[in-house]
Phi, psi and omega in degrees: 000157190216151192252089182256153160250132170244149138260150215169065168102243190245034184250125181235137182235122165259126165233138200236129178222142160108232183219113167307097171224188169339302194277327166272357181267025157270317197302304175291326178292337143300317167338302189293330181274332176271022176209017196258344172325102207053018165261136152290314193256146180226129150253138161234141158241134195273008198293266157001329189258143166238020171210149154263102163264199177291312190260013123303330185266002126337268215298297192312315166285326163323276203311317177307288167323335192271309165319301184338307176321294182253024184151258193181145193237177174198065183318128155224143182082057158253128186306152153317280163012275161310283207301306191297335187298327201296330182282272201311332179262353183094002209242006173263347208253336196208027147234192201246096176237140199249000000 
């Protein structure tokens, strides 16, 4: 999986190409902690990812919970793919996908 960020103010845009699993998804949940500190806006864009695993939708619930706090969260570019796990888990009922 490859991680790019842009920032732009108190807004972080996360882009994800490849596959959220087991093995990559230590990788974003550092990402998110070394970088939610004083963001209001969280994008993660999915234009890219093509697999979801159970511990990618961790992190991805983690990353929510925390935006609650401070701000907003925000999927954008989701595949058929993604959207049905999000749909078939409940996880389209409570996160924000544009």
């Amino acid at each position: 999986m490859h991680i790019s960020k842009t920032q732009d103010g108190n807004k972080l845009t996360i882009s994800l190409a490849g596959r959220l699993d087991s093995n990559t998804s230590p990788m974003l949940d550092r990402e998110l902690k070394a970088n939610l500190e004083g963001i209001t806006e969280l994008i993660l864009d999915f234009a890219q990812l093509n697999y979801l695993s159970s511990a990618g939708l961790r992190v991805i619930l983690t990353a929510q919970k925390q935006m609650n706090k401070q701000g907003k969260m925000v999927i954008t570019h989701v595949n058929e793919i993604i959207m049905e796990i999000f749909t078939m888990t409940g996880f389209a009922e409570i996160l924000t996908i544009e």
